[in-house]
PyMOL Python script that loads the backbone (N, CA, C, O; Angstrom):
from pymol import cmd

cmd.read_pdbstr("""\
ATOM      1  N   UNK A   1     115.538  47.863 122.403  1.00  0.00           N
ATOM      2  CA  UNK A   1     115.305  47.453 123.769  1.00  0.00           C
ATOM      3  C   UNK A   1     116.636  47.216 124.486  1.00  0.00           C
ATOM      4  O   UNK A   1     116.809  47.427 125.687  1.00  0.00           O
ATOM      5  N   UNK A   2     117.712  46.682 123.494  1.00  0.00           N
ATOM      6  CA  UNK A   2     118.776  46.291 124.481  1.00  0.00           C
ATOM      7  C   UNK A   2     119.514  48.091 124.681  1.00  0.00           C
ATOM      8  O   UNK A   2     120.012  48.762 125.584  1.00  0.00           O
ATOM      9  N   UNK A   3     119.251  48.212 123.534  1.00  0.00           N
ATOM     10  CA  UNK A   3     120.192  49.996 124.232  1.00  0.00           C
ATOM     11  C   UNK A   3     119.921  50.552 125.425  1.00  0.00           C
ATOM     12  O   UNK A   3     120.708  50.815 126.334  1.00  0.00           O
ATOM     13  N   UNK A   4     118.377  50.771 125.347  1.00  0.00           N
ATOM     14  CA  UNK A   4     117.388  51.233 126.610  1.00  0.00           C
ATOM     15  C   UNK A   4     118.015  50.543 127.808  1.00  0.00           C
ATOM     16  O   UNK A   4     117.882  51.160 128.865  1.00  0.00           O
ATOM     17  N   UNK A   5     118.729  49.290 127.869  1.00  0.00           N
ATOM     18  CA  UNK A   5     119.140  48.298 128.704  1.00  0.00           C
ATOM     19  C   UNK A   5     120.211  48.731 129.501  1.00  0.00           C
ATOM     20  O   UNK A   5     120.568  48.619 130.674  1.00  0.00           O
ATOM     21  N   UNK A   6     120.630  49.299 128.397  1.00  0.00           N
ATOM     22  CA  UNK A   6     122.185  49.294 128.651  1.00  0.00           C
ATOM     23  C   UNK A   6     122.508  50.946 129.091  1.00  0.00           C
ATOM     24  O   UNK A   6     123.415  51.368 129.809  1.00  0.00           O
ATOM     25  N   UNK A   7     121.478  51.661 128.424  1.00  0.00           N
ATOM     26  CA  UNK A   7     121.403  53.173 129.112  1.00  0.00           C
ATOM     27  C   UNK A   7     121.042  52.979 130.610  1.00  0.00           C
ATOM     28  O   UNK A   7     121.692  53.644 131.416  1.00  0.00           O
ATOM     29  N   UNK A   8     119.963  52.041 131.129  1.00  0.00           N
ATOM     30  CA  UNK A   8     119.383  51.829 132.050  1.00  0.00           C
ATOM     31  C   UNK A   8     121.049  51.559 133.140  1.00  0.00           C
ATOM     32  O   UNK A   8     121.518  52.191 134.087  1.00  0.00           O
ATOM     33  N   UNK A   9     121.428  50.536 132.516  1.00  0.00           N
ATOM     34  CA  UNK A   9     122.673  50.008 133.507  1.00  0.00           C
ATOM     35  C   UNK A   9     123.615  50.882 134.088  1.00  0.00           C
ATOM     36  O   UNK A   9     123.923  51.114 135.257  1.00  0.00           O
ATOM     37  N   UNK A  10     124.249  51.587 132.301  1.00  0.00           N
ATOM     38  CA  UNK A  10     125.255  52.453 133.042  1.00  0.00           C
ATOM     39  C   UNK A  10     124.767  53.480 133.978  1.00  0.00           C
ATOM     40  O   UNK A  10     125.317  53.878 135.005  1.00  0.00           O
ATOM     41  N   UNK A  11     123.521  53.886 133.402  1.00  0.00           N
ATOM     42  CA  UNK A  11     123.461  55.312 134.497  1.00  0.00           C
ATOM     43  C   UNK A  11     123.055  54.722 135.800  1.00  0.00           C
ATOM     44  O   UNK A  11     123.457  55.520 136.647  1.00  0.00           O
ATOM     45  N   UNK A  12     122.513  53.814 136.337  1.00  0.00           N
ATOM     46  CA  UNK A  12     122.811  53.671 137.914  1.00  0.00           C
ATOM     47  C   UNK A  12     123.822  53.387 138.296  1.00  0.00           C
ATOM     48  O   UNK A  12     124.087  53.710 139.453  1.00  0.00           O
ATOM     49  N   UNK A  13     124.984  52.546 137.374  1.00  0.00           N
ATOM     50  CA  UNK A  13     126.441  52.380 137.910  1.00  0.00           C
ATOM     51  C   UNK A  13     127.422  54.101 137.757  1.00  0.00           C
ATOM     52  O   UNK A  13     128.297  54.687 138.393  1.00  0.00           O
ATOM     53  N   UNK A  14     126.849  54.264 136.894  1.00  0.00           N
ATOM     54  CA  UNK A  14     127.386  56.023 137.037  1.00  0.00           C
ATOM     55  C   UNK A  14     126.967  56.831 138.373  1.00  0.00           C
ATOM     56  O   UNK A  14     127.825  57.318 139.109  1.00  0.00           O
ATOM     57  N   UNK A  15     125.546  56.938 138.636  1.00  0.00           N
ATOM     58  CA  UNK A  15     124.730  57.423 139.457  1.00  0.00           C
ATOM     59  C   UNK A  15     125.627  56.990 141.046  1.00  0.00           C
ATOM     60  O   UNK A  15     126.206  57.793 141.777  1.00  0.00           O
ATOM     61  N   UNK A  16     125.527  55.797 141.205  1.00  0.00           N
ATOM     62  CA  UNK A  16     126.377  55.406 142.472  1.00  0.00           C
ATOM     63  C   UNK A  16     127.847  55.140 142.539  1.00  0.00           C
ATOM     64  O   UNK A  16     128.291  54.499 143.492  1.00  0.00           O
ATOM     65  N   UNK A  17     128.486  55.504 141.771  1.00  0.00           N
ATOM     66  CA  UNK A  17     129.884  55.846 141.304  1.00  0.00           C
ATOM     67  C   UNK A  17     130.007  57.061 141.623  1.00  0.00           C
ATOM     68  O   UNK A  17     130.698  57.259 142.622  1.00  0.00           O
ATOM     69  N   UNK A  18     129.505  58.086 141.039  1.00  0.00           N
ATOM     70  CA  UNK A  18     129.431  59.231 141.413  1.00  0.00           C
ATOM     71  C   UNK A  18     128.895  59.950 142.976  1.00  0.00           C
ATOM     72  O   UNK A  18     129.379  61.003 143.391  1.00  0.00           O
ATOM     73  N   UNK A  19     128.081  59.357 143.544  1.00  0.00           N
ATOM     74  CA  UNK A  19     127.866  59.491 144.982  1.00  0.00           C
ATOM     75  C   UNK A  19     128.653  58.867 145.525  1.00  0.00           C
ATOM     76  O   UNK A  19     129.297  59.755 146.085  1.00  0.00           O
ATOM     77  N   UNK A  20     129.196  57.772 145.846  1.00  0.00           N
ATOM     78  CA  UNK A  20     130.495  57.116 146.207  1.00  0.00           C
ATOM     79  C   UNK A  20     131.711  58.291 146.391  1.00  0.00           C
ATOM     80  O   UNK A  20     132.185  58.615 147.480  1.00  0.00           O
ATOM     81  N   UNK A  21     132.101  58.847 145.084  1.00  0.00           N
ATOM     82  CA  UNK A  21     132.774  59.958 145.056  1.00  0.00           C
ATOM     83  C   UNK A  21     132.768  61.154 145.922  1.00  0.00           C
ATOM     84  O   UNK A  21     133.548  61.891 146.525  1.00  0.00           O
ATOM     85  N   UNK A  22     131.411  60.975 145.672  1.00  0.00           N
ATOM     86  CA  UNK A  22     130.914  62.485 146.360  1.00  0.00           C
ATOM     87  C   UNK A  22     131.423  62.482 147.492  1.00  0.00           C
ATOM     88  O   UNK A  22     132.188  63.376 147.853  1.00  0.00           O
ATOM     89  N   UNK A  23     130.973  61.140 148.495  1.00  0.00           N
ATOM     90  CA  UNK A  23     131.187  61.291 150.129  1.00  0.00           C
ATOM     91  C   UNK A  23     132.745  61.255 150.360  1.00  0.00           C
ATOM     92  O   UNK A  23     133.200  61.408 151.494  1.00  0.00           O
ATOM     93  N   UNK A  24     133.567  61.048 149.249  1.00  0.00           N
ATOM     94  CA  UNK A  24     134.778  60.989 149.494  1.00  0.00           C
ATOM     95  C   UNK A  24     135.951  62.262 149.330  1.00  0.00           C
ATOM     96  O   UNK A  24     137.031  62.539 149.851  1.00  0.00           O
ATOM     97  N   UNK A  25     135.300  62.689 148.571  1.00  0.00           N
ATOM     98  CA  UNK A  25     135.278  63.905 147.870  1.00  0.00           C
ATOM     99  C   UNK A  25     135.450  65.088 148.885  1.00  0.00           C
ATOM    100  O   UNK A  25     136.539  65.661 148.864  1.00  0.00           O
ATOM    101  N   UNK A  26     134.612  65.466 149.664  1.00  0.00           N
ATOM    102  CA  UNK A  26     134.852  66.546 150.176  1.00  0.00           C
ATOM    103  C   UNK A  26     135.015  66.835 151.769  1.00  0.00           C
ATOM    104  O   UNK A  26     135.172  65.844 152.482  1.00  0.00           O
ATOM    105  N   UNK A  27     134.999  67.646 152.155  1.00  0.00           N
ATOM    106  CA  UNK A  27     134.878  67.676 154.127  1.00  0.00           C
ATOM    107  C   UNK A  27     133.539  67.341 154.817  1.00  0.00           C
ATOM    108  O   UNK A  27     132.443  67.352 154.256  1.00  0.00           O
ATOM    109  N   UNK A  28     133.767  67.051 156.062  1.00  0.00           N
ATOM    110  CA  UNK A  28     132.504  66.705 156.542  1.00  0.00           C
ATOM    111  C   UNK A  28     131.823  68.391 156.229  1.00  0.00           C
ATOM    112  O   UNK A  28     130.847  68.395 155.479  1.00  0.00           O
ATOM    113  N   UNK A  29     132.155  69.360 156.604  1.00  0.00           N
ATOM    114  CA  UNK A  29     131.197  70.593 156.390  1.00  0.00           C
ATOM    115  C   UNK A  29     130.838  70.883 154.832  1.00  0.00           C
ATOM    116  O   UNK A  29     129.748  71.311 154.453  1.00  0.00           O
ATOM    117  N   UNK A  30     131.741  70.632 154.146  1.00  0.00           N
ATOM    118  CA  UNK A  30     130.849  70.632 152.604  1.00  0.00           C
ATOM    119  C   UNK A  30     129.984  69.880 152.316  1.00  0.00           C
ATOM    120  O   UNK A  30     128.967  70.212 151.706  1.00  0.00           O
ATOM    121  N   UNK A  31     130.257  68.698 152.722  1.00  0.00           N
ATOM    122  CA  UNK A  31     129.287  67.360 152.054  1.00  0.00           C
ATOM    123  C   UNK A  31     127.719  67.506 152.355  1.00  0.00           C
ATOM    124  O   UNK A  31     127.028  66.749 151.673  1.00  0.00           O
ATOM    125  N   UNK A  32     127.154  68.182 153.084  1.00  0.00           N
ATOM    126  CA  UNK A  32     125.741  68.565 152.934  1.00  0.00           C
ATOM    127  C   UNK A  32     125.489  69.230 151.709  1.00  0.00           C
ATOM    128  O   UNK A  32     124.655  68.771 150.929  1.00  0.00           O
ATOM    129  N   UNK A  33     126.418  70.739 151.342  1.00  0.00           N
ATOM    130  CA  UNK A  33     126.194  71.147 150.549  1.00  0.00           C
ATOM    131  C   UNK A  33     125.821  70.624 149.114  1.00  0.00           C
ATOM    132  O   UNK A  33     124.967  70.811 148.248  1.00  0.00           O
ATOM    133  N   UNK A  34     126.963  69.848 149.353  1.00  0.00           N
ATOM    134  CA  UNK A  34     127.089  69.045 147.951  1.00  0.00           C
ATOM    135  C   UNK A  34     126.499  68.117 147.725  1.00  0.00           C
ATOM    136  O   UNK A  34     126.221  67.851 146.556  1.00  0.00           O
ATOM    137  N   UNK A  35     126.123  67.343 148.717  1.00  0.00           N
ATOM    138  CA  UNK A  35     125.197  66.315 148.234  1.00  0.00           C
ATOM    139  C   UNK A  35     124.085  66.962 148.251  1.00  0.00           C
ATOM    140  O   UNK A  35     123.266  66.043 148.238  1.00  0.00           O
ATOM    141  N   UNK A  36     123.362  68.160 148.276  1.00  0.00           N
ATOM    142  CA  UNK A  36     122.040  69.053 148.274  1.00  0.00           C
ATOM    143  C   UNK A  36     122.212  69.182 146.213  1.00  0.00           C
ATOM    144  O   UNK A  36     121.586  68.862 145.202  1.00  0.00           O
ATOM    145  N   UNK A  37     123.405  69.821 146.592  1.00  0.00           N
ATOM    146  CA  UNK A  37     123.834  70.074 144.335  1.00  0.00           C
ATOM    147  C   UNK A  37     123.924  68.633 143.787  1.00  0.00           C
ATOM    148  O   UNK A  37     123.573  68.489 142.616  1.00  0.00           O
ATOM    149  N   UNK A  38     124.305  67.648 144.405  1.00  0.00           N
ATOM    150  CA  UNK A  38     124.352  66.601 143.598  1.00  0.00           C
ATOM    151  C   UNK A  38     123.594  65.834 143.360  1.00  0.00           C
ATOM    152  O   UNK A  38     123.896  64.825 142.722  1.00  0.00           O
ATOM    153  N   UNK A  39     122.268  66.091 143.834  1.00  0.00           N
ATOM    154  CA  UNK A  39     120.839  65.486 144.045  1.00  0.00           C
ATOM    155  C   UNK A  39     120.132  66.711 143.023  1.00  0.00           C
ATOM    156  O   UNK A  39     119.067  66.471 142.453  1.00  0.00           O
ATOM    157  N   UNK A  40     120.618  67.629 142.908  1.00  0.00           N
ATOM    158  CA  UNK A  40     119.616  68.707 141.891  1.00  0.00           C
ATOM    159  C   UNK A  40     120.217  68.702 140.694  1.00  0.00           C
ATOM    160  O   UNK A  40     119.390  68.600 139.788  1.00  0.00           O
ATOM    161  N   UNK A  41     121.533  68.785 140.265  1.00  0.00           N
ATOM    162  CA  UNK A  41     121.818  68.952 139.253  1.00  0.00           C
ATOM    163  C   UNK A  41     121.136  67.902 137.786  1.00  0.00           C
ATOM    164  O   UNK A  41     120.698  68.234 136.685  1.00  0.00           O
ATOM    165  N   UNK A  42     121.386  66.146 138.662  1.00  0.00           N
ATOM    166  CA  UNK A  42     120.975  65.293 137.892  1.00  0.00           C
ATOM    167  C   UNK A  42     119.545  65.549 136.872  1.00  0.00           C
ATOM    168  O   UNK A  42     119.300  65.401 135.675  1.00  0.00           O
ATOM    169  N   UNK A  43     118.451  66.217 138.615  1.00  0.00           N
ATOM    170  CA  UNK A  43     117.593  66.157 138.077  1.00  0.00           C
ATOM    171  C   UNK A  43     117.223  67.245 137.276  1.00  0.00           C
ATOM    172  O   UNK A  43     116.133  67.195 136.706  1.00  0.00           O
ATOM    173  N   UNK A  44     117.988  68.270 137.133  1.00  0.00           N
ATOM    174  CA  UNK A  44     117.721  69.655 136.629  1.00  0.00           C
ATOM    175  C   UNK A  44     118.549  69.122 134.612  1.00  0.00           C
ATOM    176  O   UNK A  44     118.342  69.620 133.505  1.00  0.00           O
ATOM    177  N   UNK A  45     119.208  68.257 134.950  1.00  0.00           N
ATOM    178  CA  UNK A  45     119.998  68.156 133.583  1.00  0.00           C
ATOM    179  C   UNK A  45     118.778  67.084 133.000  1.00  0.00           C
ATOM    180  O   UNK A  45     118.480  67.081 131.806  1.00  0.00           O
ATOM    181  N   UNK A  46     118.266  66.385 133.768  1.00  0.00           N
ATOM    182  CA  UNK A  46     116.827  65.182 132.861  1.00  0.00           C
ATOM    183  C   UNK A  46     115.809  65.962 132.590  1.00  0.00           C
ATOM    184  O   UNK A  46     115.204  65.716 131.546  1.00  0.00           O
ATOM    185  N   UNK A  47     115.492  66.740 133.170  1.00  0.00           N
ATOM    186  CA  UNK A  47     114.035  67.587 132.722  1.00  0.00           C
ATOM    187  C   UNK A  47     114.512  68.744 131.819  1.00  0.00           C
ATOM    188  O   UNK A  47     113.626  69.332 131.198  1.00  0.00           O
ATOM    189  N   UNK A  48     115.760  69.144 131.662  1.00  0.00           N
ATOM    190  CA  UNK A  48     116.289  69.595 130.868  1.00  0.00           C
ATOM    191  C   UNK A  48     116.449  68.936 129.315  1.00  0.00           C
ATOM    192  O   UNK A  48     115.973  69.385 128.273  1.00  0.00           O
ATOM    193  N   UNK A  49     117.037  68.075 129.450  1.00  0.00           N
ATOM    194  CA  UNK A  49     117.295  67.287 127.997  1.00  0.00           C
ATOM    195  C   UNK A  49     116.116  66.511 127.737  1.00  0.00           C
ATOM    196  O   UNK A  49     116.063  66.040 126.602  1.00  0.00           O
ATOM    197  N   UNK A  50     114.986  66.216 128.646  1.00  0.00           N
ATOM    198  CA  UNK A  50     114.018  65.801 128.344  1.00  0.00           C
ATOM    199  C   UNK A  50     113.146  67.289 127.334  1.00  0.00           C
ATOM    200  O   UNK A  50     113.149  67.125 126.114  1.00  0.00           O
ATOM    201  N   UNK A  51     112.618  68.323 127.754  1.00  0.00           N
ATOM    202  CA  UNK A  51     112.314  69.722 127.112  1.00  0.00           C
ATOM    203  C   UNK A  51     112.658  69.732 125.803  1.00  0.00           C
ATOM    204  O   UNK A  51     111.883  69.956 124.873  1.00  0.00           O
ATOM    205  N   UNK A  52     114.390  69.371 125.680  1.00  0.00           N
ATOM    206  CA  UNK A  52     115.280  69.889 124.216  1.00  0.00           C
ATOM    207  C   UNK A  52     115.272  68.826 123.745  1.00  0.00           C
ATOM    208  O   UNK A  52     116.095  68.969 122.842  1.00  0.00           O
ATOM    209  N   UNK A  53     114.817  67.479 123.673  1.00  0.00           N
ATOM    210  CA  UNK A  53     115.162  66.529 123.164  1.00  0.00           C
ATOM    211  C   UNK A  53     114.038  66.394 121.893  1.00  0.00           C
ATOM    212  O   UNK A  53     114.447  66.095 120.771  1.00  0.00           O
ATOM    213  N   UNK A  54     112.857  66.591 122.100  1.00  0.00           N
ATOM    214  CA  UNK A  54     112.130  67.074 120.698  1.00  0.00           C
ATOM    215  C   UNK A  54     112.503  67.463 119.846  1.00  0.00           C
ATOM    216  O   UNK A  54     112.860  66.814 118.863  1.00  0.00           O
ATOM    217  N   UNK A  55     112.538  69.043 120.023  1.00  0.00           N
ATOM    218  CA  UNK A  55     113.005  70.358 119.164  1.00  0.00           C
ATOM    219  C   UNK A  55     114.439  69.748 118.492  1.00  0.00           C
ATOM    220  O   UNK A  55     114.795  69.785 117.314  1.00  0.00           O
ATOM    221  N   UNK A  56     115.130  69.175 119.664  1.00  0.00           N
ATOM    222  CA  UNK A  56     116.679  68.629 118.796  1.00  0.00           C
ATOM    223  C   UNK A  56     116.618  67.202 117.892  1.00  0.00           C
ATOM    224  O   UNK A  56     117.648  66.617 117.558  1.00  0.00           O
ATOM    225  N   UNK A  57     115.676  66.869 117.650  1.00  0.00           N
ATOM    226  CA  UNK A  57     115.528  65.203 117.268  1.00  0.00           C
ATOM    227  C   UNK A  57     114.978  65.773 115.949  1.00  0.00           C
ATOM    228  O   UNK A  57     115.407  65.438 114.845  1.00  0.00           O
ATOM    229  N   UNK A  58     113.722  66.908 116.215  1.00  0.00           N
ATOM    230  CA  UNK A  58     113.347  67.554 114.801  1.00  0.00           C
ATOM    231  C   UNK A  58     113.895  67.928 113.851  1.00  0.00           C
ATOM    232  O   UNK A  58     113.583  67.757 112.672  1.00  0.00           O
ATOM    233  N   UNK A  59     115.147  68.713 114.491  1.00  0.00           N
ATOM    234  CA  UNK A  59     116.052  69.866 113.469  1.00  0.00           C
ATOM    235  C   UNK A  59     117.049  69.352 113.192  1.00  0.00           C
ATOM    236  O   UNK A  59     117.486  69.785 112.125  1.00  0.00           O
ATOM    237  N   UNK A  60     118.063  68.104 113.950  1.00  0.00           N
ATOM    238  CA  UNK A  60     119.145  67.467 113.335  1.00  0.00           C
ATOM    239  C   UNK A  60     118.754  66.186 113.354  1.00  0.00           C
ATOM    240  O   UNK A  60     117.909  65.674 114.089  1.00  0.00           O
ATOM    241  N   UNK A  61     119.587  65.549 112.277  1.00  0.00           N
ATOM    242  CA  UNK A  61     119.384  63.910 112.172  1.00  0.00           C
ATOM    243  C   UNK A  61     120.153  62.871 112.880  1.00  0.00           C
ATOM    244  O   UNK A  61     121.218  63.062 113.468  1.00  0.00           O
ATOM    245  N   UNK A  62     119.551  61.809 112.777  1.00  0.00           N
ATOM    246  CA  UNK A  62     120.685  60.596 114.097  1.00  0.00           C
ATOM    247  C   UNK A  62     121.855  60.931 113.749  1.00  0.00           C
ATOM    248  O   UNK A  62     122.458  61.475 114.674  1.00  0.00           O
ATOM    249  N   UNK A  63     122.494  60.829 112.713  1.00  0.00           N
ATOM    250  CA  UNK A  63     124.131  60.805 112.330  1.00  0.00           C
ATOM    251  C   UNK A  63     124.667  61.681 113.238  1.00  0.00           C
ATOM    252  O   UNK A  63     125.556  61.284 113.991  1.00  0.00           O
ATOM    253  N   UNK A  64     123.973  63.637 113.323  1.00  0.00           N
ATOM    254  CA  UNK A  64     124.674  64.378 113.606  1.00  0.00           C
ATOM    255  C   UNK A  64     124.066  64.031 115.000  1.00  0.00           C
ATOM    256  O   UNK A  64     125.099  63.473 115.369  1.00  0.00           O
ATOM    257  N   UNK A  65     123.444  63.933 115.815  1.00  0.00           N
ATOM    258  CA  UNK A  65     122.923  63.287 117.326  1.00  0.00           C
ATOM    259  C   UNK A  65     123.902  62.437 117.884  1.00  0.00           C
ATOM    260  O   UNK A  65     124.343  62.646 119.013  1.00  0.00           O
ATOM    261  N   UNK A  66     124.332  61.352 117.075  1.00  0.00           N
ATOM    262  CA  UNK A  66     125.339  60.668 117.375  1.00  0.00           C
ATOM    263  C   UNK A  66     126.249  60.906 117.611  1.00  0.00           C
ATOM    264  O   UNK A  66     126.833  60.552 118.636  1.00  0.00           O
ATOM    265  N   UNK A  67     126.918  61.971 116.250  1.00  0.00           N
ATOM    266  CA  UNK A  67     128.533  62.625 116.988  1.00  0.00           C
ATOM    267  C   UNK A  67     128.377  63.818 118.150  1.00  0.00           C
ATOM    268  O   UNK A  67     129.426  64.321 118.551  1.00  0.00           O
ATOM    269  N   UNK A  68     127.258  64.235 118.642  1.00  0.00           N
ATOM    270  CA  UNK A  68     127.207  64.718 119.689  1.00  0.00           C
ATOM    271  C   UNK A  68     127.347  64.485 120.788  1.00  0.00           C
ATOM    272  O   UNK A  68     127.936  65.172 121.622  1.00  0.00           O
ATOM    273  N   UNK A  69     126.638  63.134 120.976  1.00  0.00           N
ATOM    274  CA  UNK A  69     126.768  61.918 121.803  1.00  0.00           C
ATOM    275  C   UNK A  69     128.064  61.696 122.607  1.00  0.00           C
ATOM    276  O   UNK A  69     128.638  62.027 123.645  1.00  0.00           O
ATOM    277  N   UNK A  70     128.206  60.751 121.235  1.00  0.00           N
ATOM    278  CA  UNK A  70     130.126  60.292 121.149  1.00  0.00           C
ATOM    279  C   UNK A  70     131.228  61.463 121.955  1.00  0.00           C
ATOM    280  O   UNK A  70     132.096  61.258 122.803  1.00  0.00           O
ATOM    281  N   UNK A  71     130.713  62.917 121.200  1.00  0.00           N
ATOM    282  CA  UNK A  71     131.733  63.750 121.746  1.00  0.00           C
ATOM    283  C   UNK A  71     131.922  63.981 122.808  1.00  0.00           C
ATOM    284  O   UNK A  71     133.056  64.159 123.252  1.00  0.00           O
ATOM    285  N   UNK A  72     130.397  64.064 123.801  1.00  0.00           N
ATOM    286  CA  UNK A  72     130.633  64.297 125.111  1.00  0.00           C
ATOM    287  C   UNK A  72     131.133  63.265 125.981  1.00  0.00           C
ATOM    288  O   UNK A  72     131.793  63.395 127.011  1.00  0.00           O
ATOM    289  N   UNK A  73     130.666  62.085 125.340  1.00  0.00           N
ATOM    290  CA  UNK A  73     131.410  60.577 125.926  1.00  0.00           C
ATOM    291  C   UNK A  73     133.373  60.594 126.031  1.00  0.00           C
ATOM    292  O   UNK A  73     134.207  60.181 126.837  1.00  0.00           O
ATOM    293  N   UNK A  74     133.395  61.292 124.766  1.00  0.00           N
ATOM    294  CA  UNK A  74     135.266  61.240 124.519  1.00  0.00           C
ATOM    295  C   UNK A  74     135.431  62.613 125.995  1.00  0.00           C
ATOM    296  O   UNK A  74     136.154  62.672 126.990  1.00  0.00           O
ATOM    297  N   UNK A  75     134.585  63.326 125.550  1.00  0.00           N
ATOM    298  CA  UNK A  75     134.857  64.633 126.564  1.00  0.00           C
ATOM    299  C   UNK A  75     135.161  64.523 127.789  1.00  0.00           C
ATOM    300  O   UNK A  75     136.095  65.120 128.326  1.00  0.00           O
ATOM    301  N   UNK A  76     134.072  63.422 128.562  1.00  0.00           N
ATOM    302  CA  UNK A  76     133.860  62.982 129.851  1.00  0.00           C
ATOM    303  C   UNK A  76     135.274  61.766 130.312  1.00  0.00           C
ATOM    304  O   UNK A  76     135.878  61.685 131.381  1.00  0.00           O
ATOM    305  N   UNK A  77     135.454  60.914 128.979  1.00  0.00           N
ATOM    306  CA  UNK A  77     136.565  60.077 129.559  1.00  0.00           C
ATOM    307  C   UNK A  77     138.123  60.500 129.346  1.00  0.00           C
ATOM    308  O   UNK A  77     139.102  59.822 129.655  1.00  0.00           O
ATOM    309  N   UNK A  78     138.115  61.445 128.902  1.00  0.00           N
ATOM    310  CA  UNK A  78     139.420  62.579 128.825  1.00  0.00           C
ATOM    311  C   UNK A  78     139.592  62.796 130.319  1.00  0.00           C
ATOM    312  O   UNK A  78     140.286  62.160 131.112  1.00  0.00           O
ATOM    313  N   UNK A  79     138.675  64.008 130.549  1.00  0.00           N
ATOM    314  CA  UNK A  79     138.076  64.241 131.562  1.00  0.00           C
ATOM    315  C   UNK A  79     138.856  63.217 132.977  1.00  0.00           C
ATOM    316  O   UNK A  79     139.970  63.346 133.484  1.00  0.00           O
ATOM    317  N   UNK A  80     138.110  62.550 133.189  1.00  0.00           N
ATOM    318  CA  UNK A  80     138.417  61.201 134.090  1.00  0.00           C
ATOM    319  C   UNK A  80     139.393  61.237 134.222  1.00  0.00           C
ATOM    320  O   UNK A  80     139.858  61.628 135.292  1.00  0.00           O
ATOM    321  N   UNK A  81     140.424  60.720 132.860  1.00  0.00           N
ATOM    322  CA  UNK A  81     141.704  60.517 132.898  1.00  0.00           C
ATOM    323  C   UNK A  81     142.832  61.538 133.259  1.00  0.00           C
ATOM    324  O   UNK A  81     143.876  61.343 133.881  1.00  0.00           O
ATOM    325  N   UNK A  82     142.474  62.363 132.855  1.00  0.00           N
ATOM    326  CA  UNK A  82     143.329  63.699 133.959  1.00  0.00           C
ATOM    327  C   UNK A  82     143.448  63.739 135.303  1.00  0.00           C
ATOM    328  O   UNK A  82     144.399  64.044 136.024  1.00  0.00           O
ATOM    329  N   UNK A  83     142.051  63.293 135.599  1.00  0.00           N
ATOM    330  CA  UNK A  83     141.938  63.370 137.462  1.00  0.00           C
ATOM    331  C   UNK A  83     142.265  62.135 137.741  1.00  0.00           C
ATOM    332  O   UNK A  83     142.760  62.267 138.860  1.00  0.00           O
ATOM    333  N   UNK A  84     142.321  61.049 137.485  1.00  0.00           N
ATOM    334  CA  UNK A  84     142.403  60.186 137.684  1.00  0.00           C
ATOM    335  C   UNK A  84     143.043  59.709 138.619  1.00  0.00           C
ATOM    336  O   UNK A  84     142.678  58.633 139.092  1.00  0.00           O
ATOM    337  N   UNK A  85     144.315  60.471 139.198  1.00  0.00           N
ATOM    338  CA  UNK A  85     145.129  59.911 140.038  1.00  0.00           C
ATOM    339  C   UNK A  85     144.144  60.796 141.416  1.00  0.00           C
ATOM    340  O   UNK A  85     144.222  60.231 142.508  1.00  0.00           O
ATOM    341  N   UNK A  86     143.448  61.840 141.377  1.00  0.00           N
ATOM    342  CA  UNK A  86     142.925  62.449 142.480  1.00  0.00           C
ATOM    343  C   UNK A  86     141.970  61.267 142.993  1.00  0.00           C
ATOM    344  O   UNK A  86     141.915  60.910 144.170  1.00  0.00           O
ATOM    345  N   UNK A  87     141.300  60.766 142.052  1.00  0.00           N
ATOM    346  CA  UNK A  87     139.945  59.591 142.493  1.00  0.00           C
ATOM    347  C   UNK A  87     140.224  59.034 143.178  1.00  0.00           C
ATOM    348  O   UNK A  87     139.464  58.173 143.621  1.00  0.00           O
TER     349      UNK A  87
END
""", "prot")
cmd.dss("prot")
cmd.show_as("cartoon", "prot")
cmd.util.cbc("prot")
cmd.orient("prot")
C-alpha cells in the first residue's frame, strides 16, 4: 500500500513538473502542438504498459522487473542531468 502511495505521489509531482516545463519549453506557436503530444503520449504509454504488463509479469520474475525498473530510473536521471543547465 505504501509503494502504491508513493507511485501515486511521484507521478503527479512528475506529471506537473513536466507540464510546468512544457509551457516553458517552447514558443508561443509550438506550445499547442505540444501540449496536444504531451497530453497523448502519457496516455498512449499507460494503456500501453497496462496491455504488456501481464504477458511481462508472466514470463520474467520480480528480480529481473526490478532491474528494468531501476534501469530506466538511472536512464531518466542521467538524462536530467545533462540538460540540466537548459531547465
Amino acid at each position: 500500500m505504501l509503494t502504491l502511495l508513493f507511485i501515486g505521489i511521484f507521478w503527479s509531482l512528475s506529471y506537473a513538473s513536466g507540464s510546468a516545463l512544457l509551457t516553458k519549453s517552447y514558443t508561443a506557436d509550438e506550445r499547442q502542438s505540444a501540449r496536444g503530444k504531451g497530453e497523448l503520449f502519457p496516455v498512449l504509454g499507460l494503456a500501453l504498459g497496462s496491455l504488456t504488463a501481464g504477458p511481462f509479469s508472466e514470463y520474467i520474475n520480480w528480480s529481473a522487473q526490478m532491474f528494468f525498473v531501476l534501469m530506466f530510473i538511472f536512464l531518466t536521471m542521467i538524462m536530467v542531468m545533462i540538460d540540466w543547465k537548459k531547465i
